[in-house]
N, C-alpha and C positions, 0 to 999 in steps of 0.2 A: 392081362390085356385081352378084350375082345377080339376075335378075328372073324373076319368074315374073304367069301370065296370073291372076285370081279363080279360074278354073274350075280350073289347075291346082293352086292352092295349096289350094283345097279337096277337091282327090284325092289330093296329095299333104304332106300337113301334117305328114307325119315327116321327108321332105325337107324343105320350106323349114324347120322348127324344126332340123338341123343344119347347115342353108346361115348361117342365123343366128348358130349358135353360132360362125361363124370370121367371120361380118363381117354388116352390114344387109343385107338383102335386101327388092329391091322388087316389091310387089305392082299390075298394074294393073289395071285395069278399062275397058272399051270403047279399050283402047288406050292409055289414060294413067294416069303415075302416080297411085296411091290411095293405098295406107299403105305404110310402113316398118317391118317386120320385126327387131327388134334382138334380142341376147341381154338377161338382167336385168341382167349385170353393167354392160352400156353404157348399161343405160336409165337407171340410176342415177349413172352417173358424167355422163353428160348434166341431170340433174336437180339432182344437185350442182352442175354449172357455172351452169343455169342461174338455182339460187338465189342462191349466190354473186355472181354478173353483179347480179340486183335489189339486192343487199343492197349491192353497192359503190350501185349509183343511188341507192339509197335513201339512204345515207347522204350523197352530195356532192351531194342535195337539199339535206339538213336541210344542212349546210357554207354550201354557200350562204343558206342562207335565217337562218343564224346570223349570216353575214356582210353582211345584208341588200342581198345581191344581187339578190331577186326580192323587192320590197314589196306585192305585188297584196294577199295575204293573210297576216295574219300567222300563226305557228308554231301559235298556239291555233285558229284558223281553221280551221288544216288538221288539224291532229289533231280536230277535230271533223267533218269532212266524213269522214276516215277511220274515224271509229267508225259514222258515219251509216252507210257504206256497209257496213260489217260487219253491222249490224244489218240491212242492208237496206233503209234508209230514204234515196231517193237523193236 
């Protein structure tokens, strides 16, 4: 992985935006890594996986919780704490 300093990446930001295009590139700051530089096309297919990844958990929650493997709270419980928190009401 390419790495570049802050100060360089912000002198040179046509550089690291085609170091990017062929792989991550890391940016640091005072020495240590700070962010990751990715093309769109990775940032999205990382974004995929990572909804994908929730949406399996999420579901062999509800699995178990159908299976009444975790009784703390039940199904309506939780669907109500999950709306709560949409709402913003925690």
């Amino acid at each position: 992985m390419q790495t570049f300093t802050a100060n360089d990446a912000k002198q040179n930001l046509g550089r690291v935006m085609d170091a990017a295009l062929q792989g991550p590139v890391s940016i640091t700051k005072h020495g240590r890594p700070s962010v990751i530089v990715t093309s769109d096309s990775e940032y999205r297919e990382f974004i995929t996986l990572k909804y994908n990844k929730l949406k399996e958990a999420v579901s062999a929650g509800f699995e178990q919780l159908d299976q009444g493997l975790h009784s703390e709270f039940s199904t309506d419980e939780i669907a109500e704490r999950v709306l709560q928190r949409k709402n913003g009401n925690s």
